[in-house]
FILO-38652 format. One line per 10 residues: number of its first residue (from 1); for each residue x, y, z of C-alpha. Coordinates in steps of 0.2 Angstrom, whole numbers. Example, Ala and Ser with C-alpha at 12.3 -4.5 7.8 and 13.67 -1.06 7.14 Angstrom:
<recs>
1	62 -22 39 ~ 68 -5 36
</recs>
This chain:
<recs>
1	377 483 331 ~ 366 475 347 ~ 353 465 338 ~ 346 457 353 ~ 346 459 373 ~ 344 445 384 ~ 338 445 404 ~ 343 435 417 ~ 324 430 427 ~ 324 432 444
11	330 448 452 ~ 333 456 434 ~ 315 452 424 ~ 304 449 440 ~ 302 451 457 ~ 302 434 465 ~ 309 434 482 ~ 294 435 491 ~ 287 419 483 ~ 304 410 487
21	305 416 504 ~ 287 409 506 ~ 293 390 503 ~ 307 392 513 ~ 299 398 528 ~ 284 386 525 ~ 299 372 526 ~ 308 380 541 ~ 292 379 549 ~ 288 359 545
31	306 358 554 ~ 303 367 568 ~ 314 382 564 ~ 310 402 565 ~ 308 410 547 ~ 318 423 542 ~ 315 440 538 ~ 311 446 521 ~ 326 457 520 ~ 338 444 523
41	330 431 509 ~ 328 445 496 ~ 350 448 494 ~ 350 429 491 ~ 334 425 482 ~ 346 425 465 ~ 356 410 471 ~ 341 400 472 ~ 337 383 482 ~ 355 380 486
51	356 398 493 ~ 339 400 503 ~ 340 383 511 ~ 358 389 517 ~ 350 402 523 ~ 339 394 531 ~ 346 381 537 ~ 366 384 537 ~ 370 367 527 ~ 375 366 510
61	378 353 496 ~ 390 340 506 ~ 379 340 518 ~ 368 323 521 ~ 348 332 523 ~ 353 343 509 ~ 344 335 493 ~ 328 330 504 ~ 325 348 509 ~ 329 355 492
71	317 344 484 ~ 305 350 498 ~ 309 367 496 ~ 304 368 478 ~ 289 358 480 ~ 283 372 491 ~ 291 384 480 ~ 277 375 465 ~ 262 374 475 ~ 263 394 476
81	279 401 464 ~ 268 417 457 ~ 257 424 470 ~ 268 437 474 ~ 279 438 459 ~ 277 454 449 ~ 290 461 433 ~ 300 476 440 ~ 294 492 440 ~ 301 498 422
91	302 482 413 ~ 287 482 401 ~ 291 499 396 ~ 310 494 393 ~ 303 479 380 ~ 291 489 372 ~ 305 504 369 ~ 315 488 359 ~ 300 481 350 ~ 301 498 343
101	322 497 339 ~ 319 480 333 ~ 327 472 344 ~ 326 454 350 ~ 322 450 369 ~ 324 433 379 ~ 327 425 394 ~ 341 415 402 ~ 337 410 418 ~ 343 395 427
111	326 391 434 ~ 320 374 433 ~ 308 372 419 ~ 296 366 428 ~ 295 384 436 ~ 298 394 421 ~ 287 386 408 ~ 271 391 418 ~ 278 406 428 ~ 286 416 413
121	269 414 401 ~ 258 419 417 ~ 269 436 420 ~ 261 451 409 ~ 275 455 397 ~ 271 467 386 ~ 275 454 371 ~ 281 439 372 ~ 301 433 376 ~ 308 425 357
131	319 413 368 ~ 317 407 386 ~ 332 394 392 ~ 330 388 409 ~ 343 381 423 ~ 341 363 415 ~ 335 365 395 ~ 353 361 389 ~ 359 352 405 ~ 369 365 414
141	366 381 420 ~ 375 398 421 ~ 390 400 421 ~ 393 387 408 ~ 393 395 392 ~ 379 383 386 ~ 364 391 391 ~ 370 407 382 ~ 375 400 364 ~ 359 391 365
151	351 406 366 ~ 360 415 355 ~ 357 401 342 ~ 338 399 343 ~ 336 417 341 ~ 348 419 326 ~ 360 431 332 ~ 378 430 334 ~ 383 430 354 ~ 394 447 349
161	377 455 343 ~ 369 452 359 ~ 368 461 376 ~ 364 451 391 ~ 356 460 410 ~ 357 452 429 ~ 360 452 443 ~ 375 440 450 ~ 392 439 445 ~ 388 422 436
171	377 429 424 ~ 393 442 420 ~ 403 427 417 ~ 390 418 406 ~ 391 432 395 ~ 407 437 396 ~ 413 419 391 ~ 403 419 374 ~ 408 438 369 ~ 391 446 376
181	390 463 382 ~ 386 462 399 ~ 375 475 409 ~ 374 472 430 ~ 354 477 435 ~ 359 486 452 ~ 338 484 456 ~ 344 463 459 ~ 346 454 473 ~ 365 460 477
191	369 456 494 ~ 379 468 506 ~ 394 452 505 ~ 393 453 486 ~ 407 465 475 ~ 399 470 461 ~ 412 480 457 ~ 424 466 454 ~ 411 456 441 ~ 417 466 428
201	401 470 419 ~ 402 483 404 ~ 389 494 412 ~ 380 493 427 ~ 361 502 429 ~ 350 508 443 ~ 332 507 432 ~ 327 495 418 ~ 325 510 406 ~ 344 515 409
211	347 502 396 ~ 343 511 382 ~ 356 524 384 ~ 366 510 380 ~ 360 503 366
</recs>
């Protein structure tokens, strides 16, 4: 029997792509580059600093400017991180539906804490999440299986008991590798590039309310 469900953050829980895409075009434009265009940051929004400043910018972690314009990047990111950000239509509806099973709800994102701890009480979730683990509250990030025992563990429910929602394949893996059910939130930010197919999640879902047929 599921006795708790647990969200991946961005893409899944909240909208935040437009926030993210701010800093990075705010940081393209200190270096004298164009931004880029909503629809091409939102596919990529899930893959965090690493993925917009690829975006942006077409280098990655081997590359020399890498670290300077990440930490850039997220100093943008924290001057303005929830001026656009809104839950996804559906979600508050969805927690109050398992407030009334019984059911458990958290969060395992692998934001920064330094975002999450501020962004997630500011967001108007319906009730409050019983766990929040961010990318570095255990010191590795999904898809370790860290984060998710954690979670599992603060909450007091076995990881088999549990069901866990997102958006990319490594939140799949995360659960997967700790015996979670594991259900892909088609609203994400999934690129064109990406093969949802091939993640192997037990379920995938159009709306946040499609859930409950599940459970």
């Amino acid at each position: 029997m599921i006795k708790a469900v647990l969200f991946d953050l961005d893409g899944t829980l909240a909208d935040t792509a437009r926030d993210l895409g701010a800093a990075l075009n705010r940081l393209l434009a200190e270096e004298g580059h164009p931004p880029q265009p909503y629809e091409a940051i939102r596919p990529i929004a899930s893959h965090g600093a690493r993925g917009l400043i690829r975006l942006g910018f077409g280098i990655d972690l081997d590359h020399p400017d890498f670290n300077a314009l990440r930490t850039r990047f997220l100093d943008h990111y924290e001057a303005s991180f929830s001026d656009q950000t809104c839950l996804f239509e559906g979600i508050n509806e969805l927690i109050l539906q398992l407030a009334a099973r019984d059911l458990r709800w958290g969060i395992v994102t692998n934001k920064p804490m330094r975002f999450t701890d501020r962004l997630v009480p500011a967001l108007p979730f319906a009730t409050p999440p019983a766990v929040v683990i961010s990318g570095d509250t255990v010191g590795v990030a999904k898809p370790d299986p860290r984060p998710m025992l954690h979670a599992a563990e603060l909450i007091g429910v076995e990881p088999a008991r549990c069901v866990y929602v997102g958006d990319a394949e490594r939140d799949i893996q995360a659960g997967h590798s700790v015996g979670m059910k594991t259900v892909l939130a088609n609203w994400g930010y999934i690129s064109d590039l990406d093969a949802p197919h091939d993640w192997g999640a037990d379920i995938a879902i159009d709306h946040p309310l499609d859930l409950l047929n599940y459970l």
